[in-house]
Structure formats: C-alpha cells, structure tokens
C-alpha positions as CSV (number, residue, x, y, z in Angstrom):
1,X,120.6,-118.0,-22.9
2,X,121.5,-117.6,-26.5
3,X,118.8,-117.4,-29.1
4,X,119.8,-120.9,-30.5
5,X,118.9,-122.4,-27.2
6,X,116.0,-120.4,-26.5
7,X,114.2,-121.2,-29.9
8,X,114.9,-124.6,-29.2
9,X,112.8,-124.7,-25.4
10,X,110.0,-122.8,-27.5
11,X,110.2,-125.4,-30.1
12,X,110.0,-128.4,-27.7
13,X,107.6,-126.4,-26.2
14,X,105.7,-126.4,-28.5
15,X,105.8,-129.5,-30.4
16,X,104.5,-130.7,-26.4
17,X,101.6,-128.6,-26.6
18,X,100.4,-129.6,-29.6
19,X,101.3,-133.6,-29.1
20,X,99.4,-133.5,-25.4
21,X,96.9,-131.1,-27.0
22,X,95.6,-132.7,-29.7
23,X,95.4,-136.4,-27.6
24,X,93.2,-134.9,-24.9
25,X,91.0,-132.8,-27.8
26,X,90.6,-136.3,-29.4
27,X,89.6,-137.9,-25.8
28,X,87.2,-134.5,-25.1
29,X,85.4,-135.0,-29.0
30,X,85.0,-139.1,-28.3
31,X,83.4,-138.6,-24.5
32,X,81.3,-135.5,-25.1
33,X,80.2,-136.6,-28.6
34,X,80.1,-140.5,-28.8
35,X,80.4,-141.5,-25.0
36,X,83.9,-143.5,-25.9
37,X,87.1,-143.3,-23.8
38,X,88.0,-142.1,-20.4
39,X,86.6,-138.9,-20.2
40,X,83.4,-140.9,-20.8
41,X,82.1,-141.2,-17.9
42,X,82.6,-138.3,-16.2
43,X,80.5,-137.0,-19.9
44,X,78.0,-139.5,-20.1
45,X,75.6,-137.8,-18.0
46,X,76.8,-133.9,-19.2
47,X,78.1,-134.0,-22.5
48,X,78.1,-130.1,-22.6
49,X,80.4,-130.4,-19.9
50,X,83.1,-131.0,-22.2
51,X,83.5,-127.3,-23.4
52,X,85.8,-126.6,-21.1
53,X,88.0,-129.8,-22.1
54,X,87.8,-129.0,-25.6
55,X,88.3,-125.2,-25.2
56,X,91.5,-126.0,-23.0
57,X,93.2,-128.4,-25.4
58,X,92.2,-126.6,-28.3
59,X,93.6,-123.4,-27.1
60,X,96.9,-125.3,-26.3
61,X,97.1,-126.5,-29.5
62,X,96.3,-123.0,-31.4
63,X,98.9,-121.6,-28.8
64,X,101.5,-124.5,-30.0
65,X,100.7,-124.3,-33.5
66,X,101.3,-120.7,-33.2
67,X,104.5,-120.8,-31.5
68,X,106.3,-123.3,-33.8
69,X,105.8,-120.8,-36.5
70,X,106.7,-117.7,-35.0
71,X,109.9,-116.1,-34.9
72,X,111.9,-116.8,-31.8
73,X,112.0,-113.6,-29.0
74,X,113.3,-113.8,-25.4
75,X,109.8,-112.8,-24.7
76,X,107.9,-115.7,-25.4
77,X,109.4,-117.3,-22.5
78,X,107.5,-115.1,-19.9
79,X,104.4,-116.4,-22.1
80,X,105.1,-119.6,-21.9
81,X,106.0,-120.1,-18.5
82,X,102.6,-118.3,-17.5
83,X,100.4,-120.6,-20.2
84,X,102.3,-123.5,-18.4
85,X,101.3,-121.9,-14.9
86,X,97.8,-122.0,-15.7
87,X,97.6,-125.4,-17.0
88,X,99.7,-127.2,-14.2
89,X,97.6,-125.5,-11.5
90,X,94.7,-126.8,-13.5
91,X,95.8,-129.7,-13.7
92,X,96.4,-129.8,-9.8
93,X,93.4,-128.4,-8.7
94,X,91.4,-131.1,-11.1
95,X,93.2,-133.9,-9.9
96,X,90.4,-135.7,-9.3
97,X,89.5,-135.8,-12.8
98,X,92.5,-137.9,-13.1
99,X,91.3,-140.1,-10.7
100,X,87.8,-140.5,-12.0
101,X,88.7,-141.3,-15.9
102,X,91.3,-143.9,-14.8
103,X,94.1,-141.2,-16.1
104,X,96.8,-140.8,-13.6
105,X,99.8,-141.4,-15.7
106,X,98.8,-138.7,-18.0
107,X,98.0,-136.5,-15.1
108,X,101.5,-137.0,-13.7
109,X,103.0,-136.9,-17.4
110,X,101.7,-133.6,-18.1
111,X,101.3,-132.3,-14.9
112,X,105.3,-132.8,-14.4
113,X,106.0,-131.4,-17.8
114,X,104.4,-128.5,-17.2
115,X,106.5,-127.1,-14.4
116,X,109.1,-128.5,-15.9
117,X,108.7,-125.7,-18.3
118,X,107.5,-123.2,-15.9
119,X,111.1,-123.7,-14.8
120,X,113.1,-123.9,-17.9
121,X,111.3,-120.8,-19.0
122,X,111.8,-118.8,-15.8
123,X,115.8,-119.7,-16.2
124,X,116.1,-119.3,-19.6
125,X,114.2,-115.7,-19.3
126,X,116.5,-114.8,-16.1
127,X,119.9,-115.6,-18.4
128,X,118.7,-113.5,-21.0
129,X,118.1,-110.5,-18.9
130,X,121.4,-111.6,-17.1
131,X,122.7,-111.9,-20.7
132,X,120.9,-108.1,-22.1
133,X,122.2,-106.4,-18.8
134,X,125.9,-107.8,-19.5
135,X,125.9,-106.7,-23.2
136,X,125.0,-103.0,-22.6
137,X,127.7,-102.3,-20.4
C-alpha cells in the first residue's frame, strides 16, 4: 500500500475513534454522573461502574487524537488493527449491554466498523510487506 493510502486508513481511522469516542464518553459522563441517557440505567444503581466506560472511550479518543497527529509509518497499522481487535471483541462479548441501554444500532455501527478496520489494516500492512520485500530485491 503506498504511504498516501496508508495515512489516509490511519486518518479515517482516526477521525472514527475520536467521533465514536467522544459520543460514548459523553453518554458514560451523563449516566454515571447525572443518571441521563442510555447508559442510565444500567448506572443508576452503580454509578462507579462507569470507569470502565469512561476509561475505554477515553483511551480511544487519546489513541485517535494521537494518531491524527503523528507522522504516518506502515507500523501503525499492526496497532490499529490490534486496538480495533480489542474493542470489537468487547463490543461482542458485551452485547448485552447493547441490549439493555436500548443501543443496538450503535452496537452494530461500531461493532461492524471495527472489523472493518481489523481488515483494512491487516491488508494494508500485508501490501506493505508485499510492497518492502519487492523493493529490496
């Protein structure tokens, strides 16, 4: 993959992270904090539950902050595809959270998108070994 293309996944990439990010740290702050929104009742009764929500989403959004900003390398793809890894197989085995807060389009939204970038990732990181291993012969 040539760099041109590659910055641009990392960039879409990011700019995802950080939209889907900083909606569900938004949705964690108003069910922990002020019993609003989805997450709400699943928080109602255990507002400290939400650390893990808000450490999630605001690690994904430090992560696509970062990445925007940072100068493009074939090996951010391995990372990303990984961080995506994680987060769809969250996602998957939390389903039920979904369920419960009355979110299943966003689960399937961001579920999909995920391993859609586990995929782009994986083939853009395979074309540029295909493409490094061509060049130095």
């Amino acid at each position: 993959m040539s760099p041109f293309y590659g910055n641009l996944l990392v960039r879409l990439n990011a700019g995802f992270l950080m939209l889907a990010s900083a909606g569900g740290l938004l949705t964690d702050v108003a069910g922990s904090f002020f019993g609003r929104g989805p997450e709400a009742i699943l928080l109602g009764d255990a507002p400290g539950t939400g650390i893990g929500f808000i450490e999630a989403h605001g690690l994904a959004l430090i992560i696509g902050m970062t990445l925007w900003r940072i100068a493009y390398s074939r090996t951010w793809h391995a990372l990303l595809a990984a961080v995506h890894v994680l987060l769809g197989t969250a996602n998957l085995l939390f389903w039920q959270f979904f369920i419960a807060a009355d979110l299943l389009a966003v689960g399937y939204a961001t579920t999909a998108a995920h391993w859609l970038f586990v995929v782009a990732h994986l083939a853009a990181l395979a074309g540029s070994a295909r493409l490094a291993a061509a060049s130095s012969h």
